[in-house]
C-alpha positions as CSV (number, residue, x, y, z in Angstrom):
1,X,43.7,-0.4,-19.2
2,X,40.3,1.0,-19.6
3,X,37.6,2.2,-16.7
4,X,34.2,1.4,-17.0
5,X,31.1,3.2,-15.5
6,X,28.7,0.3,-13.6
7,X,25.5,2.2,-14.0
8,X,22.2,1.9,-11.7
9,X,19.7,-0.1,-14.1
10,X,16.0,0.2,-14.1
11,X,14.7,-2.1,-11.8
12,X,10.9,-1.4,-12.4
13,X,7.7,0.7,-13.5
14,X,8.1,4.3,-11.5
15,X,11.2,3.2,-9.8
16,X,13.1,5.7,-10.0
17,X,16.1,5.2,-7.4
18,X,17.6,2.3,-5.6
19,X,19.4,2.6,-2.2
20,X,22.2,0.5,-1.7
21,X,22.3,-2.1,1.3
22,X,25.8,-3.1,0.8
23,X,28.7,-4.4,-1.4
24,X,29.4,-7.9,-2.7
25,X,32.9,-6.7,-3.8
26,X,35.4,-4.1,-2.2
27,X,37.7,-1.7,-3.9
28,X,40.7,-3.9,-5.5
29,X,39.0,-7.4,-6.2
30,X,38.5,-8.9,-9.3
31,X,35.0,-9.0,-10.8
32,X,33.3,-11.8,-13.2
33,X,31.0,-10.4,-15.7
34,X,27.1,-11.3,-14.1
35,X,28.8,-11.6,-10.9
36,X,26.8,-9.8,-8.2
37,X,28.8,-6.6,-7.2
38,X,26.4,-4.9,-4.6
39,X,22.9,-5.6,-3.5
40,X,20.3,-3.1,-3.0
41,X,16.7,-2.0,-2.4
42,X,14.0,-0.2,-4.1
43,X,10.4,0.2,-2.9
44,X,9.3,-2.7,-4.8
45,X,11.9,-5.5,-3.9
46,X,15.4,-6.3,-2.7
47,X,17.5,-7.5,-5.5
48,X,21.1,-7.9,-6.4
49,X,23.3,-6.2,-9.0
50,X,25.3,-7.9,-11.8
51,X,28.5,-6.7,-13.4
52,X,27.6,-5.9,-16.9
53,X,31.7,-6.2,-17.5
54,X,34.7,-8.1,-16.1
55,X,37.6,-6.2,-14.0
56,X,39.1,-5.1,-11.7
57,X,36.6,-2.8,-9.2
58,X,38.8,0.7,-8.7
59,X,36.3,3.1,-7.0
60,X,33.2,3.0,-5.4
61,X,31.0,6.3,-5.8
62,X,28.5,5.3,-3.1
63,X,28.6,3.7,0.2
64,X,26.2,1.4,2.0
65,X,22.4,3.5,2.7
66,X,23.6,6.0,-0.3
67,X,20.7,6.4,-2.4
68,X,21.1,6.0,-6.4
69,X,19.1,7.4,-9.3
70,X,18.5,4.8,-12.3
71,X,20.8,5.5,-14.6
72,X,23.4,6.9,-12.6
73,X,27.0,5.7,-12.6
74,X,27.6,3.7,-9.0
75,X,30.8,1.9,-9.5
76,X,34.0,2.2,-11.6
77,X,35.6,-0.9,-13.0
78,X,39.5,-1.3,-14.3
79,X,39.6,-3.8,-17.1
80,X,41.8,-4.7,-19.9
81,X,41.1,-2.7,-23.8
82,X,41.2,0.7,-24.8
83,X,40.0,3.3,-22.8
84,X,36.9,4.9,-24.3
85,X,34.9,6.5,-21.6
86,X,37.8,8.3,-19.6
87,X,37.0,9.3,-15.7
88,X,37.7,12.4,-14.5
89,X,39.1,12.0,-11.1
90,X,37.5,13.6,-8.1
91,X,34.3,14.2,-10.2
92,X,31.2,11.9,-11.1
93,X,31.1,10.8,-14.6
94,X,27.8,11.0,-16.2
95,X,26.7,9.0,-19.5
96,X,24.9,10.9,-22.1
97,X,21.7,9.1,-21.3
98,X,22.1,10.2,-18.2
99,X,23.0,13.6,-18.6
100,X,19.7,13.7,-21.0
101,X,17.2,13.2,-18.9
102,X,19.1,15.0,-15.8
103,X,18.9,17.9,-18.5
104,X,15.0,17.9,-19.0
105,X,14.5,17.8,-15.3
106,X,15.7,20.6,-14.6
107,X,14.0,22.2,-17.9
108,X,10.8,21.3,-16.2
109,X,11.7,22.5,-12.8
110,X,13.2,26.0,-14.0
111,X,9.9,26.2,-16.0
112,X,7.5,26.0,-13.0
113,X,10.0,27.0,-9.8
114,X,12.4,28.3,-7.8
115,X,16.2,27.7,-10.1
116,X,18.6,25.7,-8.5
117,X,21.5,24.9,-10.4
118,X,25.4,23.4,-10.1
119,X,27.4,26.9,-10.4
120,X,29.7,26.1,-7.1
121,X,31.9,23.6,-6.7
122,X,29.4,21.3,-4.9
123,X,27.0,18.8,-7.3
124,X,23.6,18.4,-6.5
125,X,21.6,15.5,-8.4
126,X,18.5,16.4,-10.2
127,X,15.9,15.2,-7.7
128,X,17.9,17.2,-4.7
129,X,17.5,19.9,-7.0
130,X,13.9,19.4,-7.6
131,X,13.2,19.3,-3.7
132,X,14.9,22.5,-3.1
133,X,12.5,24.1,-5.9
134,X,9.7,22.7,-4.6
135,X,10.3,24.2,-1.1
136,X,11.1,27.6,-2.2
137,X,15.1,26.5,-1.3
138,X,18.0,28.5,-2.7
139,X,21.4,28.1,-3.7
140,X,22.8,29.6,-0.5
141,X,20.7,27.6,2.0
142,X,21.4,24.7,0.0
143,X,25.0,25.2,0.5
144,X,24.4,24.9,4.5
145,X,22.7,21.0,4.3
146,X,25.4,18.8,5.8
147,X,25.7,15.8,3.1
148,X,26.0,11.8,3.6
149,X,27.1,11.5,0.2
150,X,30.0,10.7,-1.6
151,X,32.5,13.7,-1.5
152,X,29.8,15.1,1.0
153,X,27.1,15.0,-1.3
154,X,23.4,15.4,-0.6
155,X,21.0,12.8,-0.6
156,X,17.4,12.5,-0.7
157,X,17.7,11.2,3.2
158,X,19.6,14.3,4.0
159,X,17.0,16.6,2.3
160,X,14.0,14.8,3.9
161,X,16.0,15.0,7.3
162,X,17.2,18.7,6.7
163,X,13.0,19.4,5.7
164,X,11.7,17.8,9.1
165,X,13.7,20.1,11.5
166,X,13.7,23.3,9.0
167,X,9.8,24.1,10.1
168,X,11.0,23.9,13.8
169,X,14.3,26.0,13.3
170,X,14.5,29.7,14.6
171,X,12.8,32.1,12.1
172,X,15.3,33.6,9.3
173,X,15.0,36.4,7.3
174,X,12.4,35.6,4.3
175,X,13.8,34.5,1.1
176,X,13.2,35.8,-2.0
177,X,11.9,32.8,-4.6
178,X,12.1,33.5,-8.3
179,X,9.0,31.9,-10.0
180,X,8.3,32.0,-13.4
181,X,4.5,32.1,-12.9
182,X,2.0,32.3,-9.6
183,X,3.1,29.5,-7.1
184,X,1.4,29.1,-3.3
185,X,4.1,30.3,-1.1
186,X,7.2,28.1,0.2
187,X,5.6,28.2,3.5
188,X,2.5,26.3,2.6
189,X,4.3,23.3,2.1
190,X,5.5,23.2,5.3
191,X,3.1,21.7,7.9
192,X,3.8,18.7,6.2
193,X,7.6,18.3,7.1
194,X,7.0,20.0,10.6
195,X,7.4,17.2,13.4
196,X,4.0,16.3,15.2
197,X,3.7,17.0,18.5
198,X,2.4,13.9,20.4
199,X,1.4,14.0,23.5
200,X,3.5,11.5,26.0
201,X,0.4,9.8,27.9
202,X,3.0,7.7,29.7
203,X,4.0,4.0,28.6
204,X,4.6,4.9,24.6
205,X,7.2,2.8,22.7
206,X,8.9,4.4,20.0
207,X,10.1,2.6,17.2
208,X,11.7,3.9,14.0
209,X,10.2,2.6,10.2
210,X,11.9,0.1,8.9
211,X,13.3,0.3,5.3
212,X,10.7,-1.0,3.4
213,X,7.8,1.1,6.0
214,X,9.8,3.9,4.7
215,X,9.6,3.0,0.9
216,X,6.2,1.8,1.1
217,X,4.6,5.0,3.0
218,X,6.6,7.2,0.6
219,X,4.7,5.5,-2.2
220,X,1.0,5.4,-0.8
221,X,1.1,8.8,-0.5
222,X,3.0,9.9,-3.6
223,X,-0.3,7.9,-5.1
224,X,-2.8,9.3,-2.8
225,X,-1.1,12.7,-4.3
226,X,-1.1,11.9,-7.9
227,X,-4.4,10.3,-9.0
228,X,-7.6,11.1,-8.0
229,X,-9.3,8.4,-5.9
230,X,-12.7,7.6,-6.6
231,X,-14.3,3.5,-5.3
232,X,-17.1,1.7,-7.0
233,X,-18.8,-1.4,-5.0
234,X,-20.3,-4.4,-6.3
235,X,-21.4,-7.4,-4.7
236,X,-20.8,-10.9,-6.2
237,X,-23.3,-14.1,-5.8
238,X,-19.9,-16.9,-5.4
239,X,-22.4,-19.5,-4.4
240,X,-21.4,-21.6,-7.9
241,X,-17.7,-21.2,-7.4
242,X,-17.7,-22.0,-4.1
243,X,-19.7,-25.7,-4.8
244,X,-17.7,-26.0,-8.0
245,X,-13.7,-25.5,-6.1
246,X,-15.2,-27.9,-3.3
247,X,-15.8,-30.8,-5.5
248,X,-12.9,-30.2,-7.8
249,X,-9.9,-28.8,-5.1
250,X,-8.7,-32.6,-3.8
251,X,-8.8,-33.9,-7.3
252,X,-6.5,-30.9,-8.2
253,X,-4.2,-31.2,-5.3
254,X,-3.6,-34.8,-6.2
255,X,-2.9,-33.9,-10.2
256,X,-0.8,-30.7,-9.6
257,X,0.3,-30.8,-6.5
258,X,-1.0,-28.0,-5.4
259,X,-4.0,-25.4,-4.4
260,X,-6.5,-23.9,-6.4
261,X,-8.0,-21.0,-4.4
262,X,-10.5,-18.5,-5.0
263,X,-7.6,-15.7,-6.2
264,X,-6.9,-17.3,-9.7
265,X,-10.5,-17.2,-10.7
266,X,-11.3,-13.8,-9.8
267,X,-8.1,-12.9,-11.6
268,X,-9.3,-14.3,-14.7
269,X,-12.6,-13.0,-14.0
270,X,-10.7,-9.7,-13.9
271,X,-8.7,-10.7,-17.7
272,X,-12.2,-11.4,-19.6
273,X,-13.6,-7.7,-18.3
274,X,-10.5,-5.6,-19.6
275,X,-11.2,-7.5,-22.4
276,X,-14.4,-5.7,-22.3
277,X,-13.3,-2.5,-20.8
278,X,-10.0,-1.8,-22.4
279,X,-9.4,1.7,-20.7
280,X,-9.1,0.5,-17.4
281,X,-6.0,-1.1,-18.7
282,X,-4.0,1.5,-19.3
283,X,-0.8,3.8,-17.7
284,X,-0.7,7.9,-16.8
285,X,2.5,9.9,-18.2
286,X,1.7,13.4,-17.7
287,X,-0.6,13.7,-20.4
288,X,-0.3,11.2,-22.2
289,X,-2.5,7.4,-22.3
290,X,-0.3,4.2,-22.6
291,X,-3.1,1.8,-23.4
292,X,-1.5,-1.9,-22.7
293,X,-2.4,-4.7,-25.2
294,X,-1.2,-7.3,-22.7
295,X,-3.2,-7.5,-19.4
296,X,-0.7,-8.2,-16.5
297,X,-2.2,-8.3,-13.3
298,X,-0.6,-7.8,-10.1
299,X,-1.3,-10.1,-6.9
300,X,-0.9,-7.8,-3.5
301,X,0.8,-10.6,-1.8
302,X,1.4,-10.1,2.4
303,X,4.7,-10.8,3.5
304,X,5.5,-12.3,6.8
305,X,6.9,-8.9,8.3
306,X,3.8,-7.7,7.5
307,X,4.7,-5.5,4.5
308,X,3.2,-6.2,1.1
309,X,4.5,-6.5,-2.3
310,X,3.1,-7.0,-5.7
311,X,4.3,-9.9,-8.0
312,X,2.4,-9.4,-11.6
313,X,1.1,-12.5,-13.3
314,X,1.6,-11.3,-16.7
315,X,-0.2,-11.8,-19.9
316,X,-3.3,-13.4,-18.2
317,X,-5.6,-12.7,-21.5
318,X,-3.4,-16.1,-23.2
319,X,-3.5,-18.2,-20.0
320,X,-6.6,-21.0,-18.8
321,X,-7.6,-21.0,-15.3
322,X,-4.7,-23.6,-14.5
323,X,-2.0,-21.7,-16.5
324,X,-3.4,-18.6,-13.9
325,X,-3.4,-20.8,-10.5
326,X,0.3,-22.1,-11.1
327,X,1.5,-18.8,-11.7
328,X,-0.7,-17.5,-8.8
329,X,0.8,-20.2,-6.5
330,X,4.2,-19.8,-7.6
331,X,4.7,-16.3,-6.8
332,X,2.9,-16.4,-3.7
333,X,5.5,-18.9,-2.8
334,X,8.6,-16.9,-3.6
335,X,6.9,-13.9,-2.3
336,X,6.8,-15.6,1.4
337,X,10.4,-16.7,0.5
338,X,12.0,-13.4,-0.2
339,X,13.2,-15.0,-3.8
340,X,11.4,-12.6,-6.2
341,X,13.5,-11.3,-8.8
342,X,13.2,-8.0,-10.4
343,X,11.1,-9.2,-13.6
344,X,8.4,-10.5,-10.8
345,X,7.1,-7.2,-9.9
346,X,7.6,-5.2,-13.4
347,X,5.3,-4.9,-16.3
348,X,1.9,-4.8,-13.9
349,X,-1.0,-3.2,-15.5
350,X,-3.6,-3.5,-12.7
351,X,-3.7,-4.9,-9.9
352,X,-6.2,-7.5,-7.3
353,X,-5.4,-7.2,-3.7
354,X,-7.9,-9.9,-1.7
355,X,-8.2,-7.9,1.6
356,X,-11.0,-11.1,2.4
357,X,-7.7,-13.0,4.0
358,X,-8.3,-11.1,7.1
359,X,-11.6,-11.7,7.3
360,X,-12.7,-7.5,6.0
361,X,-15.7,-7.1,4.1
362,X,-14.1,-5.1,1.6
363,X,-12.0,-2.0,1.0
364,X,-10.8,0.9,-0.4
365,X,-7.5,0.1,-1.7
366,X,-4.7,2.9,-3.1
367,X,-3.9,2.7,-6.8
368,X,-0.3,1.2,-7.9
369,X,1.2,3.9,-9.8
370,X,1.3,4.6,-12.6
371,X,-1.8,2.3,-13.4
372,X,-5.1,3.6,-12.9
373,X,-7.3,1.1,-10.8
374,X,-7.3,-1.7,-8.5
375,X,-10.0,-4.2,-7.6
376,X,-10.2,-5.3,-4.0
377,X,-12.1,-9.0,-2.7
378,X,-13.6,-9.2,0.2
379,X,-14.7,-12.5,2.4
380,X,-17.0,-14.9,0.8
381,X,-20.0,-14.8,3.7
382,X,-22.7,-17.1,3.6
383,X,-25.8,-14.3,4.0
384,X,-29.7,-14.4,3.4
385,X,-30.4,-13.3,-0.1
386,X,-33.6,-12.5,-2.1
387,X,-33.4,-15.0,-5.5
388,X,-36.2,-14.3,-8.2
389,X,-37.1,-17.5,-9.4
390,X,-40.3,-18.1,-11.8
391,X,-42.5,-19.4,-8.7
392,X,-41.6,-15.9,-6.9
393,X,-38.9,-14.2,-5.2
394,X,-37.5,-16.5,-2.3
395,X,-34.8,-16.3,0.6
396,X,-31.9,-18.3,0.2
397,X,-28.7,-18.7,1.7
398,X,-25.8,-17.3,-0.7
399,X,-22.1,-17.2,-0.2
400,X,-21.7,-13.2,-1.3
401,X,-18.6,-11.1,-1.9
402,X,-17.6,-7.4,-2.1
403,X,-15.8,-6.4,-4.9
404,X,-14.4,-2.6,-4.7
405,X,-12.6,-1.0,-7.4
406,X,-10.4,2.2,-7.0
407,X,-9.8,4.0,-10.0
408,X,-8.4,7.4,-11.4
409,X,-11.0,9.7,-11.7
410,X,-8.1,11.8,-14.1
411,X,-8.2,9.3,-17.0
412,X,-11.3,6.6,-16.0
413,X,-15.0,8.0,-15.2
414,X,-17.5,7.0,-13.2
415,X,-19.4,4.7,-15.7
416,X,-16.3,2.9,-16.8
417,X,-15.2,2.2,-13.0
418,X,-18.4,1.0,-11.9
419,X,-19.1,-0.9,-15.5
420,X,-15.9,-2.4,-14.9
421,X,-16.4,-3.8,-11.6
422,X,-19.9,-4.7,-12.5
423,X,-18.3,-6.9,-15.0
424,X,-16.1,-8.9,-13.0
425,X,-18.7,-9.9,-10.8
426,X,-21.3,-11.1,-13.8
427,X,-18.0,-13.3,-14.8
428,X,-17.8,-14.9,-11.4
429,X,-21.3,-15.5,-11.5
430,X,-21.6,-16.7,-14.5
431,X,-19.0,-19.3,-14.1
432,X,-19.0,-22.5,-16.3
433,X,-19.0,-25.4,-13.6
434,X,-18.9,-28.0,-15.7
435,X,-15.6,-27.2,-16.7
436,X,-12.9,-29.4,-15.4
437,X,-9.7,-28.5,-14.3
């Protein structure tokens, strides 16, 4: 009999850790290979987990809310051949991929910070590791955090939770913090894990973040962190669109059998100006440029809790307007149903949010990591507008739109933001309504 490591998979672009909500199998019951073993949940979408083999499952090294790095073994299985990959018992198992990259982690953490590393008895994952260093942590404190995790483990949740009441614990003698080069203070990182003090002004409700509040908050400000925000505005003369999707929309409903809104044209407004632009279209690693030949747009879609997600239309540069609106429509549908898969909400290369549905004139929207802008629509508003015709200038009534693109001011400047955004609205005005549909 042979054991087999089920290991985390990769589950999107800068997810980096899935929590688990609970298991489809328990220890001693056979399981088919693509059967699903244990459903979880990232910060991008809810999802379930195949087996990638057949057997029997023999040990789970995680329980329900455990947190689990991509790539990391989260499941043993017992099933029929030769044994190859042999588990040590009372230990984690760790593939060489895995053990790779947990290796240049901590390469880049020793280089910059405080050295944490697994000389007792106790393991600590790489990210743990990574928040001690960051807040000036050492071994011996780290030895004090009570663990949730397997085998008493800590988590990410235990380290956040041991970080909020640390700032408000009795003061302790200072510790000493190796750095290999000049670092602010552990302390100045505090303030923001010490608890707020609000004031009770009598009839307050208080009600804890749900799981995807959590995931999503942790990512708007992990972006707000990383890029440097900067917003260009534009406004857009839709008076043409609007006329032409009147006259055509019933005649399209009847064919198709379904909508055609305002979002698929923008969207491919958005295609032809990368097109143009091609460095808005790009990724951030570090230092490094990943300049995407494919232009896959993600759709902010809201969900009816209230919390957003992002499918991603992808390669809109070989689609039509029709090819675009199906697509459009399709995912907004199985957003609304909770039946994206995985694949839905991978590949994006920039994304369209249209922050018009609730009526705002426009916005300043935060960048999806790791792309490097988003464009945000607001209402179309009939307004009085000055028109330079060849008898004269005239007032006329136009429906307008914002258009606001946030972009990394790291990697994309000024003039390529604003030219950008610029862009997209000479498309929409520009638009061929004779075309049919």
């Amino acid at each position: 009999m042979a054991r087999v490591e089920l290991i985390m998979p990769k589950m999107g672009e800068s997810v980096s850790e899935a929590t688990i909500i609970s298991w489809a199998k328990e220890v001693g019951e056979m399981v088919e290979l693509d059967e699903t073993i244990v459903e979880i949940a990232t910060d991008k979408v809810d999802s379930e987990v195949p087996s990638t083999h057949e057997g029997k499952l023999v040990e789970k090294l995680f329980e329900a809310d455990d947190v689990v790095q991509v790539g990391e073994p989260f499941a043993i299985l017992e099933t029929e051949g030769v044994d190859d990959t042999p588990v040590v018992k009372d230990a984690t198992p760790v593939p060489v991929a895995a053990k790779v990259a947990a290796e240049t982690v901590t390469k880049a953490v020793e280089a910059t910070t405080t050295t944490i590393t697994n000389d007792g008895d106790r393991f600590y994952s790489p990210l743990v590791r990574s928040m001690a260093s960051e807040e000036g942590i050492e071994m011996a404190e780290l030895e004090t955090i009570p663990g949730t995790g397997k085998d008493g483990r800590v988590t990410k949740s235990d380290m956040v939770s041991y970080l909020k009441t640390r700032g408000s614990a009795p003061a302790a003698a200072p510790v000493k913090t190796e750095t290999k080069k000049a670092a602010p203070a552990p302390k100045a990182a505090a303030p923001a894990h010490t608890p707020v003090n609000i004031p009770n002004t009598g009839g307050t409700e208080i009600v804890a973040m749900d799981r995807m509040r959590k995931l999503i908050s942790a990512h708007m400000t992990m972006s707000k962190q990383t890029s440097a925000h900067i917003t260009s505005f534009v406004e857009a003369d839709m008076t043409n669109i609007v006329n032409w999707r009147n006259s055509v929309k019933a005649g399209f409903k009847k064919r198709e059998g379904q909508n055609i809104t305002f979002t698929p044209i923008i969207i491919e407004a958005m295609a032809k100006a990368v097109k143009d632009f091609p460095m808005i279209n790009v990724s951030v690693d570090g230092t490094n440029i990943h300049i995407h030949k494919n232009v896959n747009i993600g759709m902010a879609a809201a969900l009816p809790d209230g919390n957003l997600i992002v499918p991603v239309i992808k390669e809109t540069q070989n689609k039509n307007l029709v090819g675009i609106t199906k697509s459009v429509n399709d995912l907004a549908v199985r957003s609304r149903g909770g039946q994206l898969k995985p694949d839905d909400i991978q590949g994006g290369t920039i994304t369209m949010t249209n922050v018009g549905t609730f009526g705002n004139l426009m916005g300043t929207p935060i960048i999806n990591q790791p792309q490097v802008a988003i464009l945000a629509c607001g209402i179309i508003k009939k307004k009085p507008v000055v028109l330079e015709t060849e008898q004269g200038d005239v007032i006329a009534i136009r429906h307008m739109m914002f258009l606001s693109l946030s972009y990394d001011h790291r990697v994309v400047d000024g003039a390529l933001g604003g030219k950008f955004v610029r862009k997209v609205a000479d498309y929409l005005e520009q638009f061929d309504t004779t075309q049919t549909v």
